[in-house]
N, C-alpha and C positions, 0 to 999 in steps of 0.2 A: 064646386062647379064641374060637371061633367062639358069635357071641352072637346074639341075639333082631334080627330089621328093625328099621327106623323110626329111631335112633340120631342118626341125621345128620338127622333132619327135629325134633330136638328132645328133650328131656330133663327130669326133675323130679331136681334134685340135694338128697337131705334128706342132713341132717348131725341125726342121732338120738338124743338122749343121755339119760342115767339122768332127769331131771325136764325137762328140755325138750327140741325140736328145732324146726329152723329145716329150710325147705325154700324153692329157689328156683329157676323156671319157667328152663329154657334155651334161648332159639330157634335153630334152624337157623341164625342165623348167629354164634354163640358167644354173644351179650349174653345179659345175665341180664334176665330181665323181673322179672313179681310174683313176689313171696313170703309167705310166711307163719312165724308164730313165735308160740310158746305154750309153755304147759307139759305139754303131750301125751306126755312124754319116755315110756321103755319101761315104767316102772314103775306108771305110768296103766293102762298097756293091758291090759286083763282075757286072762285066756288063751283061746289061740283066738282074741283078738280085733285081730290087726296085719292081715287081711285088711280089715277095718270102717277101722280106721284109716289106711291106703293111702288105700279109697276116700274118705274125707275128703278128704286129701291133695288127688287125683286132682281131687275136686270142686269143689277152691277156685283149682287152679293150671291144669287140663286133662288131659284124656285122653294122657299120654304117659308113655315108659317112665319108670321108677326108678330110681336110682343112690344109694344110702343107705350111708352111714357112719359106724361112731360105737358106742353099746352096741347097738343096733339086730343088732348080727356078733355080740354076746357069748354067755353061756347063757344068759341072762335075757331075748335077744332075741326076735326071728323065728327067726331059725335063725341057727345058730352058724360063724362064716367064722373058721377055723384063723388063728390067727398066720402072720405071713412073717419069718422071722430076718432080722432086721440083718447086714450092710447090705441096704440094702435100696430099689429107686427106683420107679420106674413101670411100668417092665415087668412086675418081681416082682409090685405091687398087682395089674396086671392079670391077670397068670397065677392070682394066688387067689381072685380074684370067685367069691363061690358067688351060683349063681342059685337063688330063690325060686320064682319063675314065668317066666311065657313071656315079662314087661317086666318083671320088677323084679330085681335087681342088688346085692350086700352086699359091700362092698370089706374086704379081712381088715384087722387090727388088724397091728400090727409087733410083735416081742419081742426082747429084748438079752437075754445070759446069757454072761457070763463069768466066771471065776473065783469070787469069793465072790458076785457080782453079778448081780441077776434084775430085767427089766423088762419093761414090758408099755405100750404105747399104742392106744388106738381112736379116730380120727377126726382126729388129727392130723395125721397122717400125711398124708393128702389137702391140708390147707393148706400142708405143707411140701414137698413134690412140688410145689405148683401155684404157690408162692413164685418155686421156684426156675426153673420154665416159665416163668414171666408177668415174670421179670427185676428180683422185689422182693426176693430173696435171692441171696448169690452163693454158689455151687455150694459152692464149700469156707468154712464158715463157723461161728459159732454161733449157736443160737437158741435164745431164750428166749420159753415157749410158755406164759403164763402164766391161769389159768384154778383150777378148784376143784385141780386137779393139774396144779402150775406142770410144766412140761418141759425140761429143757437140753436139748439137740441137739448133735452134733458132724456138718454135712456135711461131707462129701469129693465128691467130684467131682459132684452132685448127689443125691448117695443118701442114707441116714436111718443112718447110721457106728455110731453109739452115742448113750446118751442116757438121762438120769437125772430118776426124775420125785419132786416135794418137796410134800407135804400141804399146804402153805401155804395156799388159799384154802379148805379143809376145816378148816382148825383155826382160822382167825380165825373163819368161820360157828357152828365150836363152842362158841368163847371167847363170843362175843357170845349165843348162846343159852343156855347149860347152865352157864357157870361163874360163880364171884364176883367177873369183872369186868363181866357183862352189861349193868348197869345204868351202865358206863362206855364201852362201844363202840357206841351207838345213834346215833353223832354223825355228820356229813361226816368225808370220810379225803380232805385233799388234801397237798400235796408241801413242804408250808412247812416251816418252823424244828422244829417236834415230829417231825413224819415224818425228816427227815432227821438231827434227833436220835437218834430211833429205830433209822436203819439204822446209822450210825457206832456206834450201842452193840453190836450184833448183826456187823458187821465186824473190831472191833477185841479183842472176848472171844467165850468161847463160854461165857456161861451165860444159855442161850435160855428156862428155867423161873424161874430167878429174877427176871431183866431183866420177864418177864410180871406175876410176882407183884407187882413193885414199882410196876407202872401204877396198881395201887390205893394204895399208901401213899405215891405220891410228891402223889395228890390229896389224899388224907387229912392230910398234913402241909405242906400249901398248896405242895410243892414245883411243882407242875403244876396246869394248870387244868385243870377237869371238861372243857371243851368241845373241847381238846388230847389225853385219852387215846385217843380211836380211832385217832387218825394216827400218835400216838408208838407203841400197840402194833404197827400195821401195818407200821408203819418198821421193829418188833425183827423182826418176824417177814419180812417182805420181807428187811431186811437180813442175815438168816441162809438166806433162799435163794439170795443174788447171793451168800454166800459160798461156798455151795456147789458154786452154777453156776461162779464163777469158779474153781475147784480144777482146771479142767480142763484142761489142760497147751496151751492156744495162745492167739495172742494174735491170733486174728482177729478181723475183725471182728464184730459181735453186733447182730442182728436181732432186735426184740422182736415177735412178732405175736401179734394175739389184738384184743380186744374194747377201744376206748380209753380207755374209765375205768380197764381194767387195766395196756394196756401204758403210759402216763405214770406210771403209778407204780412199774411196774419201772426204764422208762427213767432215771427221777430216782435211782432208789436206786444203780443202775449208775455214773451218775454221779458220785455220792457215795463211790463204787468206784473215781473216778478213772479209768472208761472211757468210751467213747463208745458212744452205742448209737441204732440207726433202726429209728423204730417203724413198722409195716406191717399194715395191718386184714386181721384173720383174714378176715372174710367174702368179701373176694375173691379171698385168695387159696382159700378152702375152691373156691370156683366155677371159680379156674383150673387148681386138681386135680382136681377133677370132670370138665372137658372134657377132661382130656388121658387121662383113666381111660376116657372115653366112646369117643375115638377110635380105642382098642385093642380095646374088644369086638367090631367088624367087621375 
């Protein structure tokens, strides 16, 4: 892609998403300077109005080009950047960049499809490319990408192979809102004895609705304490997405990146899985896929 000047004297990397995005100033010599982070995500934004929102952007970090990735490419976005079929690396990202304008830049989303199987990721993609640049994942590996839609990942040679994504951090947000445990998950979720109760129960069976249901009457029957149910739920439900993740036919090694309140708690559950697993902050690697996306539009 022959792209827009200025590239190499600097960058604004936003990572876009349905209720929030995070955006962070790139200088000419790869470091990330300021940033910024809100809940400005697409769904804010009035139609017609991601030109206003830029200039926000623009106004808090500097006058420099864009590189946005995330739902920002979907239909709900700015404008819509095609899927790149799996497998899928850096190059591919760079060949689908749809440009906006004369600086601004929308990295496509990736999609798998095979057999009975259909998937679809926006903005991941960029941390996992930039994982595997900046030498915090190894090329052939797995990764668990865990967020409102956890991710498995299978690399191969540094490319995006295949990859399965699990409702997980959308259905605990539900439980805890809208169902008859809510008044049971308003508590801390850390990695102790309930939690990793929790995933052994969701590891060793699969009955992921009833094991939920029984969060309330193991209270109700003093089997568990009220201050214990958010961890123990999180444990069933974490612990039925590492079993999922782990279905997947190798025993490599497993990368957890993403945000660290999240990934210590996949890590733990992995664990409890009886595997090993190193965790690695989304945010830089999101910034070390951004420059290597940057480097390709000249």
């Amino acid at each position: 892609m022959s792209g827009p000047s200025g590239w190499t004297n600097g960058f604004i990397a936003v990572d876009w998403g349905t209720t929030n995005r995070r955006a962070y100033r790139v200088g000419a010599d790869g470091r990330a300077g300021d940033e910024l982070e809100d809940a400005k995500g697409i769904l804010s934004v009035p139609s017609g109005g991601f030109p206003a929102a830029v200039a926000e952007i623009r106004a808090r970090l500097g006058d420099l080009p864009l590189l946005m990735a995330g739902m920002i490419g979907s239909n709900r976005g700015w404008k819509e950047a095609p899927y790149v079929p799996a497998p899928a690396g850096l190059d591919d990202l760079a060949k689908g960049l749809v440009r906006v304008g004369d600086r601004e830049v929308i990295v496509p989303g990736v999609s798998y499809a095979e057999d009975d199987r259909a998937d679809v990721m926006r903005g991941e993609e960029v941390q996992l490319v930039g994982a595997v640049a900046e030498g915090l994942a190894d090329p052939n590996e797995l990764v668990c990408h865990p967020g409102t839609h956890n991710k498995w990942v299978l690399l191969r040679r540094g490319m995006i192979h295949s990859f399965r994504t699990v409702m997980t951090g959308e259905l605990f947000s539900l439980l805890k809102e809208h169902s008859i445990l809510s008044d049971l998950l308003g508590g801390k979720v850390d990695t102790g004895d309930a939690f990793c109760a929790g995933v052994r129960k969701s590891l060793n069976q699969e009955a992921l609705t009833a094991d939920l249901f029984a969060v309330r009457a193991r209270v109700l029957l003093g089997k568990m304490k009220k201050e214990d149910a958010a961890s123990f739920a999180s444990g069933v439900l974490i612990g039925a997405d590492v079993h999922i993740g782990l279905d997947t036919p190798t025993m490599a090694q497993i990368t957890v990146i993403g945000r660290p309140e999240l990934t210590r708690l996949y890590a733990a559950a992995i664990k409890v899985a009886e595997r090993d697993a190193i965790e690695v902050d989304g945010e830089r690697c999101f910034v070390a896929g951004a420059k290597e996306i940057a480097k390709r539009i000249e």
